[in-house]
N, C-alpha and C positions, 0 to 999 in steps of 0.2 A: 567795554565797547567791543562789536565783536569785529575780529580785526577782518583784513580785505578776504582773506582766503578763507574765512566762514562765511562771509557774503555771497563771495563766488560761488563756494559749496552749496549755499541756500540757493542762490537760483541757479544750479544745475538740478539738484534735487526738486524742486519745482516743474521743474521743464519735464524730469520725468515720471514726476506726480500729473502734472496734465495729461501727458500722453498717455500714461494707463488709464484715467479716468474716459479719452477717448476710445480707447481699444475697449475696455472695457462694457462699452455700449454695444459693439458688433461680436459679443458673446452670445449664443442665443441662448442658452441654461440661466443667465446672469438677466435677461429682458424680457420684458415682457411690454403686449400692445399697450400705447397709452390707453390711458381709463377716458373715456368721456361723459363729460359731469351731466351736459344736457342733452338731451332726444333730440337728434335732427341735427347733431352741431358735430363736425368732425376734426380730427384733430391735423395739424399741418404732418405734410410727410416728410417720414425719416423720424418724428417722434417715437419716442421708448418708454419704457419705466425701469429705472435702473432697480435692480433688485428688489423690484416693486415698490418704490419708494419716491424714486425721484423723478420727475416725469423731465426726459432731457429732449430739445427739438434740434434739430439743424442747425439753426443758429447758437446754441449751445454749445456742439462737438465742434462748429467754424471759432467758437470763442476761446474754450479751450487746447483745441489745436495752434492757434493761434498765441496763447499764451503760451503754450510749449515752448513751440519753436522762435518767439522773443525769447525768453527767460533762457533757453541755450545758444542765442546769441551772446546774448550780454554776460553768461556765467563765460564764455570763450575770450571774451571781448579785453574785459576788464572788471575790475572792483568797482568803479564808478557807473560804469554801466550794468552791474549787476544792480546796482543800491539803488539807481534809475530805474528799474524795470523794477523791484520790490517795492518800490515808493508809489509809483505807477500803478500798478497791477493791484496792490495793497488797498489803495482807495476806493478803486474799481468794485473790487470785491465786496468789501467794507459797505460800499453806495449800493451794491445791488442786495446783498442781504437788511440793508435798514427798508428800502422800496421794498421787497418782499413780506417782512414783517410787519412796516404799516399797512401793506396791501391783504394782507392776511385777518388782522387785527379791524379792519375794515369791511373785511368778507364775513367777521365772526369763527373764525376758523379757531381753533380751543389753542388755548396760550402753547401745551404742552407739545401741540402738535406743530405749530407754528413757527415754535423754536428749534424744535427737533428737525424739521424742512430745510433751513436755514441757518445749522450749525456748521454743516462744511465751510461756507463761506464764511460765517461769524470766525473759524479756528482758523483755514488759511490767511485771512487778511490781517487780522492779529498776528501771526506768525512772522507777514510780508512786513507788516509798518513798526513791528517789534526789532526786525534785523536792518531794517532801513535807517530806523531813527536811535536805537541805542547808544547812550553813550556819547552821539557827533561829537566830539570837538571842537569840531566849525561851525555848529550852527551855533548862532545867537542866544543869549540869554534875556529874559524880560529883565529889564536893569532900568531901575525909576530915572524917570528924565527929571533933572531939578526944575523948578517952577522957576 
């Protein structure tokens, strides 16, 4: 299990994995304008492509700033509130890369491309519900109820 002061470490190190990935948008060598798919359609402002790849909006850099700056609350806070905000955030992630991948998978967008889109989140929310849930001791076991 990993014990509290790896928890905590996970979400500080979170906090400052979010925050470069925000800085990292207002590089301009690092971005490029979002692409827009159809004629006539424009893209919301503040959008980017991050290293030409990931096309990040406003809401995006509000998200992950925002998960920053929880995840160095809670690595400050305590271990319980680290394992809350990785349990939290974990899901989160988790939720929005499976909606992407159906949504993708949907569009006909090529598997390989799809997955590749969609691996950051697939690796951090794995990483988040991997140090959240390892190990508990306290959580619950499925243990057969007698009839």
């Amino acid at each position: 299990m990993p014990s509290d002061r790896t928890v905590r470490i996970g979400a500080f190190v979170f906090a400052i994995f979010f925050g470069v990935v925000v800085a990292l948008g207002y590089i301009p060598g690092l971005n490029s304008a979002a692409h827009v798919h159809h004629p006539g359609m424009a893209m919301e402002p503040g959008s980017h492509t991050l290293f030409g790849l990931y096309t990040i909006s406003l809401l995006d850099d509000v998200t992950h700033g925002l998960s920053a700056l929880l995840f160095l609350v809670a690595a400050l806070h305590s271990a319980r509130a680290s394992r809350l905000a990785l349990t939290a955030f974990g899901w989160y992630y988790a939720y929005d890369a499976v909606i992407y991948l159906v949504t993708g998978v949907l569009q006909g967008t090529p598997l390989g491309q799809n997955v590749g889109l969609n691996l950051p989140h697939i690796v951090i929310s794995s990483i988040m519900l991997w140090l959240a849930y390892r190990g508990r001791a306290n959580v619950a076991s499925a243990v057969p109820v007698p009839a």
